[in-house]
Structures are given as structure tokens and as C-alpha cells.
C-alpha positions in Angstrom: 5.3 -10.5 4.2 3.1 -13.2 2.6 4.9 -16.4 1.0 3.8 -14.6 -2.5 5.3 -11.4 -1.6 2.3 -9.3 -2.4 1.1 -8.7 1.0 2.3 -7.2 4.1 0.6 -8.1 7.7 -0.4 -5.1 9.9 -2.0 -5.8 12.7 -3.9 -9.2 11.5 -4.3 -7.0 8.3 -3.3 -7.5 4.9 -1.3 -4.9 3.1 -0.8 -4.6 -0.4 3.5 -4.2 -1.4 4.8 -2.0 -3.4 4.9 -3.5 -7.0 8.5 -5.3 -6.9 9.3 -5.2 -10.8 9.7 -1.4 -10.1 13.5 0.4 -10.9 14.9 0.9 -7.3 15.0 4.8 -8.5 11.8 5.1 -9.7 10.4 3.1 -6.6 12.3 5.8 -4.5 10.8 8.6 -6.4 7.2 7.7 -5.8 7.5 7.1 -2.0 9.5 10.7 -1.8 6.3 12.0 -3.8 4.2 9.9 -1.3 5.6 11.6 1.5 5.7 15.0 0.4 1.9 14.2 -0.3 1.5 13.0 3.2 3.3 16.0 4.8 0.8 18.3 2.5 -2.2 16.5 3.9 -0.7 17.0 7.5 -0.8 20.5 6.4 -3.9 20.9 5.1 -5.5 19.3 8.2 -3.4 22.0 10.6 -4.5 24.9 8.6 -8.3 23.6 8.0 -7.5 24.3 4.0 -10.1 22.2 2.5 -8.7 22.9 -0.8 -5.4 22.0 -0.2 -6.3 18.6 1.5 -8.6 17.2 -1.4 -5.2 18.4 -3.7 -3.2 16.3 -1.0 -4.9 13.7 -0.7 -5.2 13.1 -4.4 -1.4 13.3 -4.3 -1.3 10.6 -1.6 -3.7 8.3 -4.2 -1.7 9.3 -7.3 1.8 7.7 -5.6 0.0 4.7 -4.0 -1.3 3.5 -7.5 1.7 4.5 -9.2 3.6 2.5 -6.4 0.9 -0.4 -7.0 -0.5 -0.4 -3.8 -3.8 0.7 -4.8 -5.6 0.6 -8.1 -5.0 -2.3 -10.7 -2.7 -5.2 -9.1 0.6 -5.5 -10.2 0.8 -9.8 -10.5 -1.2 -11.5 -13.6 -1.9 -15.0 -12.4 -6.1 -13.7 -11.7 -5.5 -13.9 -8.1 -8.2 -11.5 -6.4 -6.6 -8.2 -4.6 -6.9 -8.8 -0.7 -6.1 -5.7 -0.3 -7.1 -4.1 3.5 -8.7 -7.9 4.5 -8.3 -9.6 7.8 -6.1 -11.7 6.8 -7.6 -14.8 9.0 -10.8 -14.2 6.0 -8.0 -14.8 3.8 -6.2 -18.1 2.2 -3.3 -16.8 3.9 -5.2 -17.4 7.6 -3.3 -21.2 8.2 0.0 -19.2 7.0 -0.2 -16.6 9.5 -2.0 -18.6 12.6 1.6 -21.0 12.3 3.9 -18.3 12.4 5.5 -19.4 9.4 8.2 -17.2 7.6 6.8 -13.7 8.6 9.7 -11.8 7.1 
């Protein structure tokens, strides 16, 4: 996780969190609907329902935003969304090439 919290690091990748001023049971609402919506695309893609899939998949986009992973960003100090960025293209590179605090 980034020092500001907003980020996870996948793979030299940055991540946007889950917005943290969310209830604990609302947060766990939305990723149960997030993964019902993934199962559904799995679905969708097994049976070749085309129909089903754009439903599912606009499912999977509804949660993520609601969960404030995609969409608007969930901090208001102006600082841009890195959302998806490398994150050595990021002011978090020096961060993550020392190591530091990667929990």
C-alpha cells in the first residue's frame, strides 16, 4: 500500500483502494455484489451469452465505483487519480524502488 493509503502495488502497478471512509458493512456489501458480478461475467463468458456479459460486466463497474475504485476519487486534496500507472511513472517511484513500508 502507498504511504497515503490510496494505492495498492500489483506487479510494479498502481491500484486504486477501496474508499476507507466506507461502513465496514456497507464495504462488505459491495465486494459480495462485486463478486457475484464477477461469477456472472464468468458465466456469461462459459455460456457465450453476450447479453448476460454486458449486464455482468456493468455489474462489475457499478460495485467498483460504488466501492471507489473506479470513477470519481474518494480523497479531496486535488491529487490526480494514478489509477492503473506504473508506478515507477509515478511520485510514488523513489517509495517503491527503496522498499519502504510496503504493507
Amino acid at each position: 500500500m502507498t504511504p497515503d493509503g490510496r494505492y495498492i502495488v500489483v506487479r510494479g502497478r498502481l491500484w486504486r483502494r477501496s474508499n476507507p471512509a466506507l461502513a465496514p458493512d456497507e464495504r462488505q456489501a459491495l465486494v459480495d455484489a462485486l463478486m457475484q458480478a464477477r461469477r456472472a461475467v464468468r458465466t456469461g463468458m462459459m455460456r457465450k451469452d453476450e447479453a448476460g456479459l454486458i449486464r455482468a460486466r456493468a455489474q462489475v463497474q457499478n460495485a467498483k465505483v460504488a466501492l471507489g475504485e473506479r470513477g470519481p476519487v474518494w480523497w479531496d486534496d486535488g491529487a490526480p487519480d494514478l489509477n492503473r500507472h506504473m508506478v515507477r511513472n509515478t511520485g510514488y517511484a523513489e517509495w517503491y524502488a527503496n522498499g519502504e513500508d510496503r504493507t
